[in-house]
C-alpha positions in Angstrom: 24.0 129.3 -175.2 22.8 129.3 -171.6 24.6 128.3 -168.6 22.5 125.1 -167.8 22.9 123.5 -171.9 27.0 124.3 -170.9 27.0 122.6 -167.9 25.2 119.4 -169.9 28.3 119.8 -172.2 30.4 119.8 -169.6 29.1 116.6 -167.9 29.0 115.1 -171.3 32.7 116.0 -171.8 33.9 114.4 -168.8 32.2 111.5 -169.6 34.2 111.5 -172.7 37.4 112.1 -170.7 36.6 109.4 -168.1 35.6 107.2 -170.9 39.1 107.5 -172.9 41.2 107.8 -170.0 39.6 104.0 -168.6 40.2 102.7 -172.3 43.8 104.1 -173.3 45.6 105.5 -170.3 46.0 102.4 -167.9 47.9 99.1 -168.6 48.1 96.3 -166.1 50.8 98.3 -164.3 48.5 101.3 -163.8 47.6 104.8 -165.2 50.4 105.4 -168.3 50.0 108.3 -170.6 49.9 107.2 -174.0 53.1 108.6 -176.1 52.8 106.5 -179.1 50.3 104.3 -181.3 52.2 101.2 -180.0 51.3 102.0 -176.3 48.3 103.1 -177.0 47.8 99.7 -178.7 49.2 98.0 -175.8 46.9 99.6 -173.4 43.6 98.4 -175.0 44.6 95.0 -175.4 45.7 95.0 -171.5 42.3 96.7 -170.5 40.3 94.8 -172.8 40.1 91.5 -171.7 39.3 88.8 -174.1 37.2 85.8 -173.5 38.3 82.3 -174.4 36.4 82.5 -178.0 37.8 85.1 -179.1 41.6 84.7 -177.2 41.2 81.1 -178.0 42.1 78.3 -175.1 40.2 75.2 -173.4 36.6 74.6 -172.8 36.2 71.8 -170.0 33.0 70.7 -168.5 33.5 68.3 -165.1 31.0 66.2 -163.1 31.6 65.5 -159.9 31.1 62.0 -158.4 28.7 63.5 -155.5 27.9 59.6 -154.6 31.6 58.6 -153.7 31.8 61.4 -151.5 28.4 60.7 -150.4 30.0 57.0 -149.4 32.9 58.3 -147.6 30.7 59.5 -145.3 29.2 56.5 -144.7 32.3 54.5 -144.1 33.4 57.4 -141.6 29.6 56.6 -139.5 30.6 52.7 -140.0 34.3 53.3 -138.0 32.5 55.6 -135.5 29.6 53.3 -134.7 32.2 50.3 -134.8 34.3 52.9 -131.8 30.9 53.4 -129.7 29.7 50.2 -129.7 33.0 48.7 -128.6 33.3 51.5 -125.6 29.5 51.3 -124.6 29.5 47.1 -124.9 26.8 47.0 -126.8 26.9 44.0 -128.7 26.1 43.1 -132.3 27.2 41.5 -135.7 28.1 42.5 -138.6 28.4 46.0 -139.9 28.9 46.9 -143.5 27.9 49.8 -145.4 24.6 48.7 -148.3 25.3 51.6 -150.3 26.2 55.2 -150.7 23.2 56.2 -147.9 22.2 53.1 -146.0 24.1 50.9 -142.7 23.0 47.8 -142.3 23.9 46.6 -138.5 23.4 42.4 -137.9 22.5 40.3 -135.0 22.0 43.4 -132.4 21.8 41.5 -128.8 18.1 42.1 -127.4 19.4 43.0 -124.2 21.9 45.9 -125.4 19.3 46.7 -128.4 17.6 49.8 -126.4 21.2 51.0 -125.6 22.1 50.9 -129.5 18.6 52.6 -130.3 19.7 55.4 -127.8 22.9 55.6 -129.3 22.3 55.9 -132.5 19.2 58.5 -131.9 21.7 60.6 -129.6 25.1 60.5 -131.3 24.1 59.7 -134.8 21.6 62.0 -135.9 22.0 62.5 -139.7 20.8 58.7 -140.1 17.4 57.6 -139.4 17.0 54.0 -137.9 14.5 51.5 -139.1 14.2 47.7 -138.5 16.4 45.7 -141.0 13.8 43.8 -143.6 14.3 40.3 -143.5 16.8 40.5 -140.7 16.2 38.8 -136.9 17.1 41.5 -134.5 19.0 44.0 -137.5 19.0 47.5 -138.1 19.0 49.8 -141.1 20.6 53.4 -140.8 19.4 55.8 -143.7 21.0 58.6 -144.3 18.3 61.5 -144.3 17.3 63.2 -147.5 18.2 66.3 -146.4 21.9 65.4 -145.0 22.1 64.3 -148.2 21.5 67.3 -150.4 23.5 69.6 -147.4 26.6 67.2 -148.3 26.1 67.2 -152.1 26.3 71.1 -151.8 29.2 71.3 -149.5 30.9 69.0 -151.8 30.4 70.7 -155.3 31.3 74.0 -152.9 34.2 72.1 -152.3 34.8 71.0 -155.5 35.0 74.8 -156.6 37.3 76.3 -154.2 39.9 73.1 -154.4 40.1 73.4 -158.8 40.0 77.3 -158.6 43.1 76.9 -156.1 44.7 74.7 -158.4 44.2 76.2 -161.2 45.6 79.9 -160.0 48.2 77.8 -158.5 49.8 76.9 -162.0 49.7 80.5 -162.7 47.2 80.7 -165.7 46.0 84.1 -166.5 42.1 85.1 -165.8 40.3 81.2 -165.5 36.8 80.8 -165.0 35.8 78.6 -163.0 31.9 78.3 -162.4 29.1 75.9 -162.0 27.6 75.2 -165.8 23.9 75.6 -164.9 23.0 72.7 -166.4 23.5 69.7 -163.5 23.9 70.3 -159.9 27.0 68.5 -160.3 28.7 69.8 -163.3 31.4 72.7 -163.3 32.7 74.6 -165.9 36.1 75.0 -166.6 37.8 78.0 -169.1 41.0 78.6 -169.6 41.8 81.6 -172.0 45.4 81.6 -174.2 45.6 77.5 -173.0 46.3 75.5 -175.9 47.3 72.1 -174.6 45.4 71.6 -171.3 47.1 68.7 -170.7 49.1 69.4 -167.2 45.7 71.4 -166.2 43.4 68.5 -166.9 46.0 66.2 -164.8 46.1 68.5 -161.7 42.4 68.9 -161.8 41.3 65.6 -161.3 44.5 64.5 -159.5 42.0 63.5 -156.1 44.8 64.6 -153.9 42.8 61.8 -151.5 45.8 61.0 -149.3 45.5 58.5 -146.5 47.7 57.1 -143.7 46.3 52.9 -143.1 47.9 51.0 -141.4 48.2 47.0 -142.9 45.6 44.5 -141.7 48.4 41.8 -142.4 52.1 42.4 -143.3 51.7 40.4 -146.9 51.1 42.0 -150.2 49.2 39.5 -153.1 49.8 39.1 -156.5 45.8 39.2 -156.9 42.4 40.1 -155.3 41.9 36.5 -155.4 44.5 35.5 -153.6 44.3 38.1 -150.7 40.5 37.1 -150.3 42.1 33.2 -150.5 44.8 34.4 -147.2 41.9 35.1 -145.5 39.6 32.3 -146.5 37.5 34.1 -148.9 36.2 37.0 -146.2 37.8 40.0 -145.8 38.6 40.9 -141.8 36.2 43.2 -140.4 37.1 46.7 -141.1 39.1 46.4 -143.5 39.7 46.2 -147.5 41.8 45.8 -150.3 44.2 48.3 -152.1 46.2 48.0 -155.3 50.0 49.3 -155.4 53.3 48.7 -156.5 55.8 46.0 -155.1 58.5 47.8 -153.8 62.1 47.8 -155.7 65.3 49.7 -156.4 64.4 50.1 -160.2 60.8 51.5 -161.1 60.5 49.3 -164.0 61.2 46.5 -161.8 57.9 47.1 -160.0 55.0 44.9 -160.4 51.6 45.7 -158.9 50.5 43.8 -155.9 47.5 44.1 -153.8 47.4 44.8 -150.1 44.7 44.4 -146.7 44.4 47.6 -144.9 42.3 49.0 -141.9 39.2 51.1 -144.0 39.7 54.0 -141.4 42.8 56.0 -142.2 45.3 57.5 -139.3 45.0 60.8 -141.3 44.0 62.0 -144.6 45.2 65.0 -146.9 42.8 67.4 -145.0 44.9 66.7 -142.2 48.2 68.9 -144.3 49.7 72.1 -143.6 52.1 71.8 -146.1 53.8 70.3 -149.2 57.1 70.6 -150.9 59.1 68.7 -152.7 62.4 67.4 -152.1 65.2 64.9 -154.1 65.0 61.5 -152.7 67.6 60.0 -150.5 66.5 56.7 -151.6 66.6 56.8 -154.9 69.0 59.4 -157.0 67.0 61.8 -159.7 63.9 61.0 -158.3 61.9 63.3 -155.8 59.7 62.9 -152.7 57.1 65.0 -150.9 57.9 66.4 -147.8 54.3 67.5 -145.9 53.7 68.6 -142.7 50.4 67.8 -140.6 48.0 70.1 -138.5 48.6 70.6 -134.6 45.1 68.6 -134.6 46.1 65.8 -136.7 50.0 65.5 -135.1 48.3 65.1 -131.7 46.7 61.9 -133.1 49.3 60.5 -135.2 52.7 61.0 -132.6 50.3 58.0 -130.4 49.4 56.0 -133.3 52.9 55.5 -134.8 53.9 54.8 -131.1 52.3 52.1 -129.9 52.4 50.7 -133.8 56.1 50.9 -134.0 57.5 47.4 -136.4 53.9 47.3 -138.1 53.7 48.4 -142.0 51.6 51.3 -142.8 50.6 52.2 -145.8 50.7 55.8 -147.7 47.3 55.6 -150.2 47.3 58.2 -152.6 43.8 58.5 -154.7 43.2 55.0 -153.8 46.4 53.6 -154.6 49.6 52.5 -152.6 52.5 54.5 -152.9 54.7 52.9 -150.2 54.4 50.6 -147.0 57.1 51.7 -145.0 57.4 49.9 -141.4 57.0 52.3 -138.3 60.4 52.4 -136.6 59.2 55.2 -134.2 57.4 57.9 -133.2 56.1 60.4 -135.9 54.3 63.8 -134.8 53.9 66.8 -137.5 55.8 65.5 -140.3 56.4 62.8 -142.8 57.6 62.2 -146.5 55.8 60.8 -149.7 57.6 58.5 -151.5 57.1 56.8 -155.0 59.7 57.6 -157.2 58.2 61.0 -158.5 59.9 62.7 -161.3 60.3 67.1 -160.1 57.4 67.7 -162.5 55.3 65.0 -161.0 56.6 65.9 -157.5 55.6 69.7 -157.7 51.8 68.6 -159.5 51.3 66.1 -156.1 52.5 69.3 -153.8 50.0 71.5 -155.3 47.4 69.4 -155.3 47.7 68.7 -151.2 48.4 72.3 -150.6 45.3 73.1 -152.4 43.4 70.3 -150.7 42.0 67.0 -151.9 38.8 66.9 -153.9 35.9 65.4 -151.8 35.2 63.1 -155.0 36.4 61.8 -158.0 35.6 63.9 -161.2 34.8 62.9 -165.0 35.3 64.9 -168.0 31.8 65.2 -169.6 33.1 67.9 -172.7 36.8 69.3 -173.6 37.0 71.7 -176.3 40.2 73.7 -177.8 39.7 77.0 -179.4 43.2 77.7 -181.3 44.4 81.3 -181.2 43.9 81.3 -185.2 40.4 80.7 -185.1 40.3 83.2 -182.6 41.8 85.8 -184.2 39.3 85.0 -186.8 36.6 85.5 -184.8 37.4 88.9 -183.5 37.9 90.0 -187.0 34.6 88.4 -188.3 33.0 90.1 -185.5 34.8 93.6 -185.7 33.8 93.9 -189.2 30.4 93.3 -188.5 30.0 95.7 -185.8 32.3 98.3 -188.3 29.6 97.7 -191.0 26.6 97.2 -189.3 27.4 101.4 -187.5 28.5 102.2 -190.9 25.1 100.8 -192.9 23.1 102.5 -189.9 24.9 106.0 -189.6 24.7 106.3 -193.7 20.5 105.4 -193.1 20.5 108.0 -190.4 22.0 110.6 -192.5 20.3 110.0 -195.5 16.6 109.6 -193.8 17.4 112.2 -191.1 19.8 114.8 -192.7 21.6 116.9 -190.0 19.6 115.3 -187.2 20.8 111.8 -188.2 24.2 113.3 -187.5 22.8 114.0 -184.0 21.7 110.4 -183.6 25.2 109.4 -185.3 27.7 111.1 -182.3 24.9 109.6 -179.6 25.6 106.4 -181.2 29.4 106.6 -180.6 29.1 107.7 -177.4 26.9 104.6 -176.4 29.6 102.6 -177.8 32.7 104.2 -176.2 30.8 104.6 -172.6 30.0 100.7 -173.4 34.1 99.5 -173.9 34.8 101.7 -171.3 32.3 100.5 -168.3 33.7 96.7 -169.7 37.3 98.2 -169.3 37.4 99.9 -165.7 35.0 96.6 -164.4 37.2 94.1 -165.9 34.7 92.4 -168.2 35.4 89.7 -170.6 34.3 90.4 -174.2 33.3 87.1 -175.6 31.7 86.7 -179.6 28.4 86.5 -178.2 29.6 89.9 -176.0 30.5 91.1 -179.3 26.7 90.0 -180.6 25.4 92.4 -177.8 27.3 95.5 -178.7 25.6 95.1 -181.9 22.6 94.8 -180.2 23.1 97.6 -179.0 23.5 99.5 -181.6 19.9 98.6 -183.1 18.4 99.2 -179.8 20.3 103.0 -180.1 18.9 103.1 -183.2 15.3 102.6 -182.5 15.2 105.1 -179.5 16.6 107.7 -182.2 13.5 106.7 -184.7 11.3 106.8 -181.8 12.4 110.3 -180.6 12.8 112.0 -184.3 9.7 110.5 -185.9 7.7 111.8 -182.8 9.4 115.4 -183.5 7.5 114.8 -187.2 4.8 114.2 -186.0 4.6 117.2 -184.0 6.3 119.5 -187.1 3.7 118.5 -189.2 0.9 119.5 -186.7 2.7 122.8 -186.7 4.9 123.2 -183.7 7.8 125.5 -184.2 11.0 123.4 -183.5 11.7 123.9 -180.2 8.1 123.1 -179.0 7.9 120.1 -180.9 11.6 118.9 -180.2 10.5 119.5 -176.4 7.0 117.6 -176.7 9.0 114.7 -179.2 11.4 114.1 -176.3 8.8 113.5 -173.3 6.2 112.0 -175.6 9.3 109.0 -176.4 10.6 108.8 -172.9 8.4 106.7 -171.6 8.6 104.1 -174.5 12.3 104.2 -174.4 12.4 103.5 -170.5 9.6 100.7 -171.0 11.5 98.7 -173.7 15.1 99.3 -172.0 13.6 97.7 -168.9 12.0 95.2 -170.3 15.1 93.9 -172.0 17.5 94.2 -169.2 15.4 92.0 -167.2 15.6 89.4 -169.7 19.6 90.2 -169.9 19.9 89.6 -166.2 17.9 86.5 -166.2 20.3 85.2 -169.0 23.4 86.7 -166.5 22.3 84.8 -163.5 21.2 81.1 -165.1 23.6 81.2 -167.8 27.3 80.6 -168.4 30.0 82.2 -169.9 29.4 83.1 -173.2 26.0 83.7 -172.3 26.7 85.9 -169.6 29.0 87.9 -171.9 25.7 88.7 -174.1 24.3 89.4 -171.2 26.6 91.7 -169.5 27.7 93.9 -172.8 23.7 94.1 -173.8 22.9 95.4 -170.1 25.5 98.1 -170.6 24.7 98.5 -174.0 21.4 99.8 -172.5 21.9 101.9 -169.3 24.2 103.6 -171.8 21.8 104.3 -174.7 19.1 106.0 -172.4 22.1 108.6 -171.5 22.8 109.0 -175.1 19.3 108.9 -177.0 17.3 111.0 -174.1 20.3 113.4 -172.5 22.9 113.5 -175.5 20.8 113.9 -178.5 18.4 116.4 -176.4 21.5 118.7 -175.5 22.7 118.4 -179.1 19.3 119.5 -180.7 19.0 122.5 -178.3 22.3 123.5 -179.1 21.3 123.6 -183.0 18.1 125.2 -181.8 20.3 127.9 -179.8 21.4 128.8 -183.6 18.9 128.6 -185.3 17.0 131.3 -186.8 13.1 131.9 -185.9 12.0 131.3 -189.6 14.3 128.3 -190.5 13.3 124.5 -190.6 14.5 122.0 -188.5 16.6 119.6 -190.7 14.6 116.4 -189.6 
């Protein structure tokens, strides 16, 4: 044998070793040497990671209300126009927001109308103004098309970080968390081994929209009715109605009331640094929420409770009143949440301000539960068909092939183990459709093999000697086999980068799959035949 076919063993052997040691010698604790069938058991299921099909667990799809986010940022330009216009004097009517994207600014004095021009060309320049239709002396601000799509982005961006935080935050094991392709503003949601996603599903779309408002009037109202009644049927400017909870000793003495508070908040949850909880003082065996604010945030709220001190404000949590305690002083970089929280509840609401507040509400558009039963099933379903379909195709190769087949048959395993080994070291998820892929594979191993051998006919029966027409068999089929592996790992990485989950698990195996074949069918099998041919006598015929 000469030096350079040992040296292509030798590459192929520590391809082997690197292959095995990636599959059975690490666990999640790191490299382990394998001293019995149980820990070699244990170390493929800890480097093998299964997908939620297969492990079994939740499948949710969210959509993200873009629009209400979209209209919180309108009511932040109405309280910042209502600020500049009261400092510059410029004087006008009403303001009130039209909808998600559009101001609409009444009775604008003709003599201070240039100065509110300049002011909202200057300091408000993600809204476009426009004459008010059907208005004397009104204005129209419109959002602009493409401030909108920047803030839908930043939002579902938002969205993503703030649910992946959550979710790593209750300590489930390997989540995906992903945009589903399908809408701009749907996400996808996975959580392997998670039978009952109750508790997930509550701290995902918990808003975690926290708010500090202080009361337009000190009254709460059994209705809507009657606190538009108070008030002689029109809200005060600036302000707006919020459902709660009358406050009493006993929590099932409480009765929902309604109160009038200021539409621009003192702070909000992006304004924390921290949450814990904490037993209540107030009320034994239940638990508050101790949080702490930003140095930003403090330096506004220390003022505010000062010169407020004997007014109520109100602590809104996702748009409802928790409590409307009465200022008795100044507050800088901490306060307390109160409501009667049970620990569990208490811990969910810390999480969810540690982790931020969701710039929107969400709505569950799909939920489904994969038991680990049926996915058990499923990985024996899909084992045995990847165990037959090798054995149905290494029989074929033998039969139609004789010792060459055997050739194709070791190239075949090799694909396979460089294939579970790649998905091992990289941390891959093999999903059922992953599992579709390796079987894939295996026809796509299978047709570089008939491509190589039934060119190496071809060239026996124009009378080659073996090693000529193994040689001439081998570059003839190159070509083909690079043009049809190429081909199809486009379309796998097409599949990868537009689809989701268990697409991308096709994908990803099949790719592998692949790049892993052309090593096998072209460098593998070639060393293997010149080996035989190495032993071969001049006058004997190549078993092919």
């Amino acid at each position: 044998m000469s030096s350079q076919l040992t040296w292509k063993f030798v590459l192929i052997l520590i391809v082997i070793l690197v292959c095995l040691f990636g599959i059975f010698g690490m666990n999640q604790n790191g490299p382990t040497f394998p001293t019995s069938g149980a820990v070699l058991k244990q170390n493929l299921a800890d480097r093998i990671r299964l997908g939620l099909d297969l492990r079994g667990g939740s499948h949710l799809v969210l959509q993200v209300q873009v629009e209400e986010a979209i209209g919180q940022r309108c009511d932040q330009a109405i309280d910042q126009l209502h600020k500049q216009i009261r400092d510059k004097k410029i004087i006008t009517g009403e303001i009130r927001r039209v909808d998600d994207s559009h101001i609409l600014v009444r009775d604008v004095d003709p003599n201070t109308s240039g100065a509110f021009r300049d002011l909202v060309n200057n300091q408000f320049t993600d809204w476009s103004l426009s004459p008010a239709a059907g208005e004397q002396n009104g204005y129209l601000l419109t959002m602009k098309p493409s401030v909108m799509a920047d803030f839908g982005k930043d939002a579902m961006d938002q969205s993503i970080e703030v649910i992946t935080r959550r979710i790593n935050a209750l300590g489930l094991t390997e989540p995906t968390i992903a945009f589903t392709g399908r809408g701009a503003d749907e996400i996808l949601v996975e959580l392997p081994g998670e039978g009952d996603p109750t508790r997930a599903k509550s701290v995902i779309q918990a808003g975690g929209q926290l708010q500090y408002n202080l009361l337009a009037d000190d009254q709460t109202y059994p209705s809507q009715i009657a606190a538009l009644a108070a008030h002689g049927g029109v809200l005060p400017p600036g302000s707006m109605i919020v459902p709660g909870s009358s406050e009493a000793a006993v929590p099932s003495d409480q009765q929902q009331v309604y109160y009038i508070l200021d539409r621009a908040p003192i702070i909000t949850g992006q304004d924390m640094r921290g949450a814990t909880p904490e037993p209540s003082t107030s009320y034994p065996g239940q638990y508050d929420v101790k949080f702490t604010l930003s140095t930003a945030a403090a330096a506004r709220f220390g003022p505010f409770t000062e010169s407020n001190i004997g007014h109520r404000m109100a602590i809104v949590l996702d748009s409802k009143v928790h409590t409307a305690p009465t200022i008795q002083g100044r507050i800088d970089d901490s306060g307390v949440i109160t409501g009667n929280f049970s620990q569990q509840s208490a811990q969910d609401l810390s999480l969810v301000l540690r982790a931020g507040a969701l710039p929107a509400s969400i709505k569950y558009l799909e939920e489904r539960t994969v038991g680990p039963s049926l996915g058990a099933d499923s990985i024996r379903a899909g084992v045995r068909a990847s165990l037959g379909s090798i054995i149905v195709v290494m029989i074929f190769l033998v039969i139609y092939y004789r010792l060459s087949g055997v050739n194709a048959v070791v190239a075949l395993i090799l694909n396979l183990l460089i294939l579970v080994a790649f998905m091992a070291y990289v941390g891959a998820v093999l999903t059922l459709p992953g599992i579709a892929g390796v079987i894939l594979t295996i026809g796509m191993g299978v047709d570089s093999n008939v491509l190589v051998f039934e060119r190496i006919r071809e060239e026996l029966r124009a009378g080659k000697a073996p090693a000529a027409a193994v040689e001439v068999g081998f570059d003839r089929a190159f070509l083909t086999i690079i043009d049809t592996h190429v081909t199809t790992i486009v379309s796998a990485v097409f599949l990868f980068l537009f689809g989701t989950g268990p697409v991308r698990g096709f994908a990803i195996t099949l790719v592998i799959g692949l790049i892993a074949n052309v090593f096998t069918s072209i460098y593998v099998s070639r060393a293997i035949f010149d080996f035989h041919l190495s032993r071969m006598d001049r006058q004997e015929q190549l078993s092919i």
